[in-house]
Wavefront OBJ file of the C-alpha trace (Angstrom):
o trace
v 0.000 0.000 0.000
v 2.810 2.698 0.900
v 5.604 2.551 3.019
v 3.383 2.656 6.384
v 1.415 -0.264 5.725
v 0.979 -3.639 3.398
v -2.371 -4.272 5.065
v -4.958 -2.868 7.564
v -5.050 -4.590 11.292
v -8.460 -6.200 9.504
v -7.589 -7.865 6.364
v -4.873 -10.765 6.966
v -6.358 -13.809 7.062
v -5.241 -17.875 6.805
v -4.547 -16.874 3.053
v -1.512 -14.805 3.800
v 0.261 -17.180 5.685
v 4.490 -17.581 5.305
v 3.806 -13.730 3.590
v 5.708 -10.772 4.991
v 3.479 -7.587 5.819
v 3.959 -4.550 7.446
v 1.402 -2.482 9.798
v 1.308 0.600 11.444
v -1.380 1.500 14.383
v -1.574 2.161 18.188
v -0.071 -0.099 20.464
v -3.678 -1.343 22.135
v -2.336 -3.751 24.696
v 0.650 -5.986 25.191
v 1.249 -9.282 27.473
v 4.237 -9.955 28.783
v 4.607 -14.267 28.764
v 8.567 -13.495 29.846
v 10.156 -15.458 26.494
v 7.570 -14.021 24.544
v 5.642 -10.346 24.501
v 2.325 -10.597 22.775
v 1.111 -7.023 20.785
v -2.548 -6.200 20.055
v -1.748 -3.578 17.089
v -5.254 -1.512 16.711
v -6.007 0.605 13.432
v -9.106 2.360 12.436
v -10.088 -0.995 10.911
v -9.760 -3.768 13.311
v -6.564 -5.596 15.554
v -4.130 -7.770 14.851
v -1.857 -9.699 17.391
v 1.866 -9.288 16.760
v 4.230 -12.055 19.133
v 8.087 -10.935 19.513
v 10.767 -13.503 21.049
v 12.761 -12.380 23.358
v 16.209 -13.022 21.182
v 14.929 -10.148 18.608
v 16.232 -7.070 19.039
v 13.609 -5.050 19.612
v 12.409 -7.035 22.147
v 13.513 -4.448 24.929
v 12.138 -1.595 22.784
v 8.590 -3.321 22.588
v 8.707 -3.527 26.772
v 9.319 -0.069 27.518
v 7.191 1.238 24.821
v 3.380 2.647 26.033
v -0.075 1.847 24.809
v -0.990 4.134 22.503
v 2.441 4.447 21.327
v 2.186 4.482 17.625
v 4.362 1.686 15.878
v 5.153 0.672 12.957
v 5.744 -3.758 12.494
v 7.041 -5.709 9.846
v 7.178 -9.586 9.916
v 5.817 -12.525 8.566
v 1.914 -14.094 8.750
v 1.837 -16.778 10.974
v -1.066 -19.476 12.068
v -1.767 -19.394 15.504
v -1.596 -22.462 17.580
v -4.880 -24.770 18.452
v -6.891 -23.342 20.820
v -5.174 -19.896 20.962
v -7.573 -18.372 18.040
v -9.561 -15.516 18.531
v -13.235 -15.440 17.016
v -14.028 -11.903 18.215
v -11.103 -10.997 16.087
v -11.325 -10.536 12.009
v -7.929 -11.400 12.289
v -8.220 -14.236 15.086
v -6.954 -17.196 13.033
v -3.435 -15.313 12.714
v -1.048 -13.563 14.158
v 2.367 -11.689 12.912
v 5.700 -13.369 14.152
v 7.299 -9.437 14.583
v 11.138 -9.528 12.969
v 11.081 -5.456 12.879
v 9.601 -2.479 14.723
v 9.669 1.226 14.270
v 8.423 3.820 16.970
v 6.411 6.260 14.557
v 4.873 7.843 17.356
v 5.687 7.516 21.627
v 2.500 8.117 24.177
v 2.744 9.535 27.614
v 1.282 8.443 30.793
v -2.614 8.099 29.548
v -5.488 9.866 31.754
v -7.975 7.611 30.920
v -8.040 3.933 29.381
v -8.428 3.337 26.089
v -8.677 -0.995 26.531
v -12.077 -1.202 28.263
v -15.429 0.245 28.312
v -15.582 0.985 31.650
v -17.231 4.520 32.927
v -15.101 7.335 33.342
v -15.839 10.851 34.262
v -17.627 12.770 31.327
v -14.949 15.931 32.065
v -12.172 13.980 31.288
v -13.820 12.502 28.513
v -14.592 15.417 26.807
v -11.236 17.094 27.270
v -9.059 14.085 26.129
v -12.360 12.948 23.494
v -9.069 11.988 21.202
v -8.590 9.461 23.407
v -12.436 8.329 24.324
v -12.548 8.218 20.357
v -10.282 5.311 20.331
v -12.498 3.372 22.718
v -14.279 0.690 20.756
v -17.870 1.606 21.474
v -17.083 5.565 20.534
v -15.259 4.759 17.352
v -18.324 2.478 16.313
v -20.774 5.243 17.367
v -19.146 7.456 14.829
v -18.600 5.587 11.995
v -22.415 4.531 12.151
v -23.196 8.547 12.080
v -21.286 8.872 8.848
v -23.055 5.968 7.754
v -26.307 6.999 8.436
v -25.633 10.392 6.978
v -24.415 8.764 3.887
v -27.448 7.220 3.642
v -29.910 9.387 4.427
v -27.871 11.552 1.233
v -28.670 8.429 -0.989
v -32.584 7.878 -0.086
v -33.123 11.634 -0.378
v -31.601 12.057 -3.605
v -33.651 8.965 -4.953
v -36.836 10.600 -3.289
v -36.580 13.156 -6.011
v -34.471 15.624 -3.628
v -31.616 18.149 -4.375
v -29.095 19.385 -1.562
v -28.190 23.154 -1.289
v -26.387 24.697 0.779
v -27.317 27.909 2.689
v -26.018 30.902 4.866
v -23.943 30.515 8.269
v -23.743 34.021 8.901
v -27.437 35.654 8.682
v -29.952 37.785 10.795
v -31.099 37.337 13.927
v -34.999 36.378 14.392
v -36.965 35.337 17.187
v -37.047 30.870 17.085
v -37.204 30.020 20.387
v -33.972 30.066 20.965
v -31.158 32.603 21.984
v -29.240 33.317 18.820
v -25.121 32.890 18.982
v -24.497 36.683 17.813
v -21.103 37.703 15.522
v -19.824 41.063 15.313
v -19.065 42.664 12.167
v -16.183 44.379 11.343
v -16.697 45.910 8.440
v -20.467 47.255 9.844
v -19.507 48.612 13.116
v -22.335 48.265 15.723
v -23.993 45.405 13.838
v -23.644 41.289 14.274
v -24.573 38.225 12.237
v -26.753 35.869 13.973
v -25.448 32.230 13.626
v -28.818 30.388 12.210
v -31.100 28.726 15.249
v -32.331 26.751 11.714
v -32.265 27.614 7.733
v -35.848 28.194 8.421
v -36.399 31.149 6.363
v -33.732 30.415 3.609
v -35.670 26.863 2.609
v -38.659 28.779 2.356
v -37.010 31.382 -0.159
v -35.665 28.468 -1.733
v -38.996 27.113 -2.701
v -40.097 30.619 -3.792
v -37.049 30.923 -5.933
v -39.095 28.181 -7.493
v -36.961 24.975 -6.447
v -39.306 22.356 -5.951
v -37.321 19.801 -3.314
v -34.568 20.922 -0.765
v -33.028 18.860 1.612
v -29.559 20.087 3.352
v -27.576 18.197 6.508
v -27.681 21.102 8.220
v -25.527 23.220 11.002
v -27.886 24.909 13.575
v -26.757 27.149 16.050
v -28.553 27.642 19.448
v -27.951 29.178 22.572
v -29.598 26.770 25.251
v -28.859 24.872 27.996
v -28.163 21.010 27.602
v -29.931 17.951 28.347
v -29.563 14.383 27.359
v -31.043 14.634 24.265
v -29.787 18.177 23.377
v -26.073 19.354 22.629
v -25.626 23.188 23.788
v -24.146 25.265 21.189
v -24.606 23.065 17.985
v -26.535 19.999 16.221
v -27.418 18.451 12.808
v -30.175 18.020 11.196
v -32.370 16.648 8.025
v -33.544 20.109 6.672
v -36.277 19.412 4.136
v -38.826 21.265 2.675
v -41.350 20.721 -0.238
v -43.541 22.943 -2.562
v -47.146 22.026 -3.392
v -47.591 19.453 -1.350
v -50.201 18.912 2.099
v -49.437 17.408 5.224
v -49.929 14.215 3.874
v -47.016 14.413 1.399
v -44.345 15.102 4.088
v -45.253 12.510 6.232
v -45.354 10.055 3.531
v -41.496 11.392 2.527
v -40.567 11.118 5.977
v -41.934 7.147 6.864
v -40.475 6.105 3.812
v -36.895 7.206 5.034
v -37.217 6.502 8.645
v -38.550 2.632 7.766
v -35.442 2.262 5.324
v -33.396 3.665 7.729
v -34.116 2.390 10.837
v -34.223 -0.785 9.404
v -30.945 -0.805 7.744
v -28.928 0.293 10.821
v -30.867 -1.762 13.584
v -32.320 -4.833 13.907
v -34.860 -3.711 16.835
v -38.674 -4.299 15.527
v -40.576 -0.896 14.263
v -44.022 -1.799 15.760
v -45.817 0.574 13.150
v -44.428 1.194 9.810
v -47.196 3.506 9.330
v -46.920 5.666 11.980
v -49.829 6.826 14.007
v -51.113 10.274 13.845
v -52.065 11.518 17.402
v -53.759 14.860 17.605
v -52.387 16.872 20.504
v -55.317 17.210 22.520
v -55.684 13.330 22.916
v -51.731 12.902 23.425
v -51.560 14.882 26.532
v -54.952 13.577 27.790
v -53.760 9.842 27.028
v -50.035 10.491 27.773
v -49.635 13.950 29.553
v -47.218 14.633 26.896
v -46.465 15.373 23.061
v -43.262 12.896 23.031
v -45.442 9.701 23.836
v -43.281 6.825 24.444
v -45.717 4.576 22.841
v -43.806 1.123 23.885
v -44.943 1.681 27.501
v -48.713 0.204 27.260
v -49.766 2.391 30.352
v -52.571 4.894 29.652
v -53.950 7.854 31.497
v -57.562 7.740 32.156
v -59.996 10.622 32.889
v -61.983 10.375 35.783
v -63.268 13.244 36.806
v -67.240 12.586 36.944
v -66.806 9.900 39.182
v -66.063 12.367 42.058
v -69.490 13.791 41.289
v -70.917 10.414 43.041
v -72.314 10.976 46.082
v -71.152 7.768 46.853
v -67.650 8.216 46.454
v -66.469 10.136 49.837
v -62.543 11.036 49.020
v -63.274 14.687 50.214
v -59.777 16.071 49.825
v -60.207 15.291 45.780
v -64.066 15.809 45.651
v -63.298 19.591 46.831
v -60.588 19.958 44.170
v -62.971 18.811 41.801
v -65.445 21.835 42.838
v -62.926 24.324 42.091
v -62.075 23.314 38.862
v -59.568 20.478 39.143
v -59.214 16.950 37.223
v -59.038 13.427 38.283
v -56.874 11.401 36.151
v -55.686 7.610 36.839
v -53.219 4.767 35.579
v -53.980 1.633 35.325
v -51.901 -1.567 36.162
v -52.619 -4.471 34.618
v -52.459 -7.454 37.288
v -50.463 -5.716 39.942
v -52.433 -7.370 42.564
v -49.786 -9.410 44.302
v -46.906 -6.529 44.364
v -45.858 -5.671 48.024
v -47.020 -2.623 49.543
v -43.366 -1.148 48.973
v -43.884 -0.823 45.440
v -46.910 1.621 45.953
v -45.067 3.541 48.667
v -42.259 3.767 46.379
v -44.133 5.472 43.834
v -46.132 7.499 45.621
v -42.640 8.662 47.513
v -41.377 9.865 44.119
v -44.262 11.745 43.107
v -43.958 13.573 46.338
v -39.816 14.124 45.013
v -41.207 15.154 42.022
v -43.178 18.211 43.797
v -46.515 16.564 43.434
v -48.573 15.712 46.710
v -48.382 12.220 45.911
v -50.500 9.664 43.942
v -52.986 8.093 45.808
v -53.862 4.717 44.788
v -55.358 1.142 45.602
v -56.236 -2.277 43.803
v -59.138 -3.698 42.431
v -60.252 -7.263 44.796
v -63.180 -9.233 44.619
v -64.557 -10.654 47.575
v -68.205 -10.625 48.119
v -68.429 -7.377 46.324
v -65.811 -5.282 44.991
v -63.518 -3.263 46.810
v -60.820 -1.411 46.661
v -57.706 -2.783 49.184
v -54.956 0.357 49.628
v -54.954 3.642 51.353
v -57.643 5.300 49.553
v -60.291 1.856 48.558
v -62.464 2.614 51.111
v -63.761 5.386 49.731
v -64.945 4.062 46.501
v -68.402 2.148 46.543
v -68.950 -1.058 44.975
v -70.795 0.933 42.225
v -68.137 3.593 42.029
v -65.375 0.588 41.330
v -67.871 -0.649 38.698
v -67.880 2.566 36.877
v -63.993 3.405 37.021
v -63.500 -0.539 35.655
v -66.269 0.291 32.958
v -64.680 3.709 32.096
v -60.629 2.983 32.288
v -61.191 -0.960 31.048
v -59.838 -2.453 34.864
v -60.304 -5.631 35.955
v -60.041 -7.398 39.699
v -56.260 -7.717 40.271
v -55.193 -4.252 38.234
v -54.450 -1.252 40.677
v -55.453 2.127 40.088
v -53.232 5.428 40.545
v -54.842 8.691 41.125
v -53.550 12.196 40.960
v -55.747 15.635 41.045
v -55.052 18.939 40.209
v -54.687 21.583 37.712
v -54.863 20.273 34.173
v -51.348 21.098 33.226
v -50.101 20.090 36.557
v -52.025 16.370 36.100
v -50.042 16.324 33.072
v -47.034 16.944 33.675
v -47.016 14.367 36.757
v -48.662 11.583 34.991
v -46.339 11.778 32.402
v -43.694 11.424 34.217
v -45.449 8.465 36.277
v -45.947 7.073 33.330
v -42.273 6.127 32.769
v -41.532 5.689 36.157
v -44.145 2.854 36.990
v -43.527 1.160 33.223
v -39.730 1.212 34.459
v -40.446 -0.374 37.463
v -42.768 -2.589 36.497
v -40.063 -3.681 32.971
v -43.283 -3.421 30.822
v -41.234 -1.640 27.892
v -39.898 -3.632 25.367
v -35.877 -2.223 24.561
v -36.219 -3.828 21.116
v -38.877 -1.898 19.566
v -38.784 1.461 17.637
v -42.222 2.999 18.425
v -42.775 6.155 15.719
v -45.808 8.613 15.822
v -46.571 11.981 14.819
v -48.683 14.074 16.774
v -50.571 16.568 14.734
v -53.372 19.631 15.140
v -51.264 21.413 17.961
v -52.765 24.673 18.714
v -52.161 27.637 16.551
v -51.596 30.150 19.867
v -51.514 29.141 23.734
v -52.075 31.792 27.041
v -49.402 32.107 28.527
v -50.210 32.445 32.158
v -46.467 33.980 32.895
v -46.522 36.948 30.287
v -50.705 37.282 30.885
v -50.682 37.031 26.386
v -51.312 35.160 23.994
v -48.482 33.510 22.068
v -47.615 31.289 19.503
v -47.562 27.534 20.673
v -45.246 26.126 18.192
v -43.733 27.284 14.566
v -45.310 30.981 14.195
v -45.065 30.160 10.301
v -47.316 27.403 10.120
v -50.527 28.078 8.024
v -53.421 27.723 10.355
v -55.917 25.041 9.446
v -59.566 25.332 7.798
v -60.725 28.068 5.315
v -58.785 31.429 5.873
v -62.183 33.322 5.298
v -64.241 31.517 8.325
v -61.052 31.403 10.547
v -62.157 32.877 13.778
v -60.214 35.126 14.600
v -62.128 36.256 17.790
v -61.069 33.192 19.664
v -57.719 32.256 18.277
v -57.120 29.643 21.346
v -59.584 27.784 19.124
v -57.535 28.108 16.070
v -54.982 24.967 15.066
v -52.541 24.837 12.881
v -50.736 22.483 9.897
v -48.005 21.555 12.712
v -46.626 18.377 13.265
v -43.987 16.785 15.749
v -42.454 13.272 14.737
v -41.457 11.261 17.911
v -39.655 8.176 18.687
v -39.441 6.263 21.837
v -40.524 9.405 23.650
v -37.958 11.538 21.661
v -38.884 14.413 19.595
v -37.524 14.050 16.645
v -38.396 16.893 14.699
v -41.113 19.293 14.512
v -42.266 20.689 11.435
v -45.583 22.615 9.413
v -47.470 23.428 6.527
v -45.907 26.989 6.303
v -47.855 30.466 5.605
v -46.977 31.699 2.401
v -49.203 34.591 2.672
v -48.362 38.084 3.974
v -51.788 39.248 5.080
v -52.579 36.166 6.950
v -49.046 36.452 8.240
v -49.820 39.771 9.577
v -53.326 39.189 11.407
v -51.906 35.794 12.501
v -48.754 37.505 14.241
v -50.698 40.414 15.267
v -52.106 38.378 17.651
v -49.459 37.125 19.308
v -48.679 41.094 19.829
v -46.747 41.795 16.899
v -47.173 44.776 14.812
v -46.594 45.406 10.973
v -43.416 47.027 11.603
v -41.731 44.285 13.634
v -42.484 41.652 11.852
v -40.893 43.331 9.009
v -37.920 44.165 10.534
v -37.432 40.972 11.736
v -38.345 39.053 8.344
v -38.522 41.393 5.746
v -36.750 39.326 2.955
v -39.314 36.245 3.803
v -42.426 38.794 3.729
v -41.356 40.651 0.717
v -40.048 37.320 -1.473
v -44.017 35.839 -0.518
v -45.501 39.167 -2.250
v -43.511 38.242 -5.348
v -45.437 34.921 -5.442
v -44.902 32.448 -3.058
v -46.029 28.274 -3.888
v -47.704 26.286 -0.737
v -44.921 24.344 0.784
v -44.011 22.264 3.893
v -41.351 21.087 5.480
v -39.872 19.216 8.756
v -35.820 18.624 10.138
v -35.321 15.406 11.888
v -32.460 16.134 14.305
v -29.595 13.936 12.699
v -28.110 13.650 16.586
v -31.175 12.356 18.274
v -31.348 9.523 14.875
v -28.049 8.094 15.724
v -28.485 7.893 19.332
v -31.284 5.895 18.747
v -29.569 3.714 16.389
v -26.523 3.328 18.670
v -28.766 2.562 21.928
v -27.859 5.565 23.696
v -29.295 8.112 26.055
v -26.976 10.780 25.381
v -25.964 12.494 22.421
v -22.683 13.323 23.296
v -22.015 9.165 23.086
v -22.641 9.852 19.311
v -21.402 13.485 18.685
v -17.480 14.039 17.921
v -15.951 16.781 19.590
v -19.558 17.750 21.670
v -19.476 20.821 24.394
v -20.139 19.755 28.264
v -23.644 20.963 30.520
v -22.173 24.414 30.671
v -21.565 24.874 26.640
v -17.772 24.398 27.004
v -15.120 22.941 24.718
v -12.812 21.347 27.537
v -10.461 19.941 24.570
v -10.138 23.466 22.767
v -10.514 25.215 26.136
v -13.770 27.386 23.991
v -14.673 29.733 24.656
v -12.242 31.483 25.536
v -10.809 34.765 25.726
v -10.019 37.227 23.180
v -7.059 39.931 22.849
v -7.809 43.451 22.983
v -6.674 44.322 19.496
v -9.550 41.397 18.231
v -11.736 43.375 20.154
v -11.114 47.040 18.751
v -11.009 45.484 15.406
v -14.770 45.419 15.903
v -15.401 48.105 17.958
v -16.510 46.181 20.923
v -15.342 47.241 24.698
v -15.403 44.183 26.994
v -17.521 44.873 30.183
v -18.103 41.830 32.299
v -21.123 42.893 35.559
v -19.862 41.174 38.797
v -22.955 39.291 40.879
l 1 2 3 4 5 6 7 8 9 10 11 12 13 14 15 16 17 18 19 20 21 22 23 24 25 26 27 28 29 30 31 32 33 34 35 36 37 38 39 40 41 42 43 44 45 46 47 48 49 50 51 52 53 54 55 56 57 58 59 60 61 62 63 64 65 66 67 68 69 70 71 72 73 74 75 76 77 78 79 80 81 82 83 84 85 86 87 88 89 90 91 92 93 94 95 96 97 98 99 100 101 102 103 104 105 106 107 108 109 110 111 112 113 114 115 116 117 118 119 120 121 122 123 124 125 126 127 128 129 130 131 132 133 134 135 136 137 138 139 140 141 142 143 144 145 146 147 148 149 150 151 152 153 154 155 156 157 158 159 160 161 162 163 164 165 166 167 168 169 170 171 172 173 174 175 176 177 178 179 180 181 182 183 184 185 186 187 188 189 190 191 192 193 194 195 196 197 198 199 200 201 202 203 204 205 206 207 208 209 210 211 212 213 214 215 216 217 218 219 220 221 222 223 224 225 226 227 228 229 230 231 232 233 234 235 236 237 238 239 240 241 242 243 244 245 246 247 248 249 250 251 252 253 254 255 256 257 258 259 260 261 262 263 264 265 266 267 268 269 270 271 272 273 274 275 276 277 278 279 280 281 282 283 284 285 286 287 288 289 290 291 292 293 294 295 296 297 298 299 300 301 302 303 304 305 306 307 308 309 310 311 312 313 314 315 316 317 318 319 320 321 322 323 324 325 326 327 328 329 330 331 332 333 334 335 336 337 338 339 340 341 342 343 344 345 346 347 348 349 350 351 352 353 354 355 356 357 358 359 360 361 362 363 364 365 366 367 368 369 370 371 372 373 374 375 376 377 378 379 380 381 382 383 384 385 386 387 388 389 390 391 392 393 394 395 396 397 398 399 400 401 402 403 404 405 406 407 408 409 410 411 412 413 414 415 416 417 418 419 420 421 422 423 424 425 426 427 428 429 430 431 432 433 434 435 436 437 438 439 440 441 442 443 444 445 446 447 448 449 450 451 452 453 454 455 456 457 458 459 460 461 462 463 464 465 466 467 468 469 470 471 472 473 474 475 476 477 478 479 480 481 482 483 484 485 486 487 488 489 490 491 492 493 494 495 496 497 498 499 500 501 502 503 504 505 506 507 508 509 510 511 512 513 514 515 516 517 518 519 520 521 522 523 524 525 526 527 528 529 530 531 532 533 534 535 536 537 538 539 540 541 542 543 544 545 546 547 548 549 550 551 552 553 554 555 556 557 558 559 560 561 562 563 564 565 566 567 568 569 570 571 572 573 574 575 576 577 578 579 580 581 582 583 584 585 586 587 588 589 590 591 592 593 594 595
């Protein structure tokens, strides 16, 4: 191949025995046998074991050389001896009987192991990621991301989709996000915005009259992390369509994510049509718009029942009066779990800030009844109607929370995953896909006493534009749609408005006047009077894909060089500081407020 290399530490096989070869790669692990020193020799493509005897020169070299040292080994293909193979290995059946080595490259003293999988502190990690990289798992992780890019270029472009590329440096506009701001030198005073999303570029690309656009895409955002969210940057699948209904993106969008998912995993997709949830049911049946749809639990409304005069759980009953909801989970067949596991879970909801779930199980005796803290205040008629209403039988268990709507919601959710977890009722090797659809054009928002926009503020609202009601716009829904995954947002995404009047009414709401919302998009609002198509469009985060793929929880296990919690580069020690000539090159005076 070149002087480096005759082979990769992946290719030599039985058929190259009595050959000489020569490979170069990190020194992965050796094992000292005294008269012999075995070498595991690692390379992007696989290992190879090397074996030196002890009368070859470079014998001593070999034992005071480090893992990770980068080497350089000549010698000739050898069988290994019965019972010494290797079937984990590529390579197993072999092994290289060393005459030469060459030092290309000597390691210090690691920080961390590089042999191993073991857990090691995610600082470190991230500031020696060079290192992490070599691990096994990591290196995997990352070549399946540039596979699954490659592929999702391939299945695009036979989908009848061209890439184009657009703008790093634009404007800033209000996404939902806190835009990462550059200064300009040559405009005093004035900064790019790094793009939150080419949101308003693939729009003007469709009314520049390009039919198909899809782009891997940069975006730039200036939010906290979480597990499922890098700080600073991500990737993902920015597509967008002209003449086409909601219909036609979802249809785009299965197609891919079946291939996809299939060709990179062998986990079951339970759905290959995925199910459309409208919002209003998914947070009355889940208590959240990123179902997890693998966990079979469902929350039930219950409210009426505490009507009954027959039912005397006053402290609910009151709440009930004053406006609050009763909503339950149901157990299937919990019946013979110890009273620990209901003390357990009503202990977390309490750790969760809730007041507790209160809860008890279905027996049948002589009549029903309820056995648990809170059964005896259910009548046998009551029990009937909560089995009739939530589908419970004798031997299921019931979990009750009351409150404010959003509040119910928000807890039942996450009881939900917590009682599903406890209970292992989720199955690990199953890709559960939905999208949840009709989300609300505007919501109240009870913080900043106004109306707002509840999702994309670009969406085209749904029904006839002339018998839109404009009076009660809480009542108004929209062309938006969220793809989810396992409980993972994927994407979300819209039928867009491509008309500047509606635009204008529709924003005004939200508080907006005409002059803002030109400022802040005039080259969108002025390209749509020019003629603007119908078009759609959606961005499945490229990130939250491969984690999936790769069985992980956090996308830093799939991301190269990610940031930490706080949005820090440990590795390139970003951000950092600037010098003072940097600074009045842009006409910018550093002034950092002490707390």
């Amino acid at each position: 191949m070149n002087k480096y290399r005759s082979h990769n530490c992946s290719e030599l096989s039985e058929n190259e025995i009595n050959e000489m070869v020569y490979l170069s790669g990190w020194l992965h692990r050796k094992r000292d046998h005294g008269n012999l020193l075995f070498i595991d020799l690692r390379d992007h493509y696989g290992m190879t074991q090397c074996v030196i005897e002890n009368n070859n020169d470079f014998f001593p070299l070999l034992e005071k050389t480090k893992s990770e040292s980068v080497l350089k080994i000549s010698g000739k293909v050898v069988k290994r001896s019965s019972g010494t193979e290797n079937s984990d290995l590529k390579t197993g059946k072999i092994e290289i009987s060393i005459k030469s080595v060459e030092v290309l490259s000597n390691a210090k003293d690691l920080p961390m192991p590089v042999f191993g999988e073991q857990d090691y502190p995610e600082d470190i990690r991230l500031k020696y990621r060079f290192l992490d990289l070599r691990r096994d798992e990591m290196h995997n992780n990352i070549i399946l991301r540039s596979k699954v890019i490659s592929f999702i270029r391939s299945e695009m472009l036979k989908l009848g989709f061209l890439e184009y590329q657009t703008p790093i440096l634009t404007s800033s506009s209000p996404e939902g996000a806190r835009d990462f701001l550059v200064p300009s030198r040559l405009n005093p005073g004035k900064f790019y915005a790094l793009p939150q999303a080419p949101q308003q570029f693939k729009q003007l690309i469709m009314v520049s009259g390009f039919d198909k656009y899809f782009q891997i895409a940069p975006c730039f955002r200036d939010e906290d992390a979480r597990a499922d969210r890098s700080p600073g940057e991500f990737y993902q699948l920015d597509l967008e369509m002209s003449f086409v209904e909601q219909e036609d993106i979802f249809n785009v969008v299965e197609k891919l994510m079946v291939k996809l998912f299939k060709q990179f995993s062998s986990k079951k997709i339970i759905k290959e049509k995925f199910p459309r949830i409208p919002f209003e049911q998914a947070m009355k049946k889940y208590g959240t718009d990123k179902p997890d749809l693998r966990n079979p639990l469902i929350i039930q409304e219950i409210t009426e029942i505490f009507k009954r005069d027959d039912v005397k759980f006053d402290i609910f009953k009151k709440l009930v009066k004053t406006g609050s909801v009763v909503r339950a989970i149901i157990t299937k067949n919990t019946k013979n779990k110890p009273r620990s596991f209901f003390d357990n879970i009503d202990k977390w909801a309490k750790d969760q800030g809730a007041s507790g779930l209160a809860y008890f199980t279905l027996e049948q005796g002589k009549e029903i009844s309820g056995k648990g803290p809170v059964g005896k205040f259910f009548s046998e008629d009551a029990l009937k109607e909560i089995m009739n209403n939530c589908n419970a039988e004798i031997g299921d268990s019931i979990f009750l929370a009351c409150g404010k709507e959003k509040e119910i919601e928000k807890i039942l959710s996450l009881a939900r995953e917590k009682i599903a977890s406890d209970l292992e009722i989720i199955n690990k090797d199953e890709f559960a896909f939905c999208w949840i659809v009709d989300y609300p054009m505007y919501e109240y928002d009870d913080n900043l006493k106004k109306i707002t926009f509840s999702h994309n503020p670009f969406s085209m609202p749904q029904g006839k534009i002339e018998e839109l009601n404009f009076e009660k716009p809480l009542e108004i829904k929209a062309y938006q749609y969220d793809i989810v995954c396992n409980g993972i947002e994927l994407s979300s995404g819209a039928i867009r408005n491509h008309l500047p009047e509606l635009m204008y009414k529709l924003f005004s709401i939200a508080g907006y006047d005409k002059k803002e919302l030109e400022e802040k998009f005039s080259g969108m609002i002025n390209a749509f009077s020019f003629g603007a198509p119908p078009h759609g469009g959606i961005a499945p985060g490229i990130d939250r894909i491969v984690m999936l793929l790769a069985g992980k929880e956090n996308i830093r296990e799939v991301t190269l060089f990610p940031m930490n919690q706080n949005a820090q580069d440990l590795m390139m020690q970003a951000p950092s500081d600037v010098n003072d000539n940097q600074l009045k090159e842009l006409g910018i005076k550093k002034s950092i407020e002490k707390n």
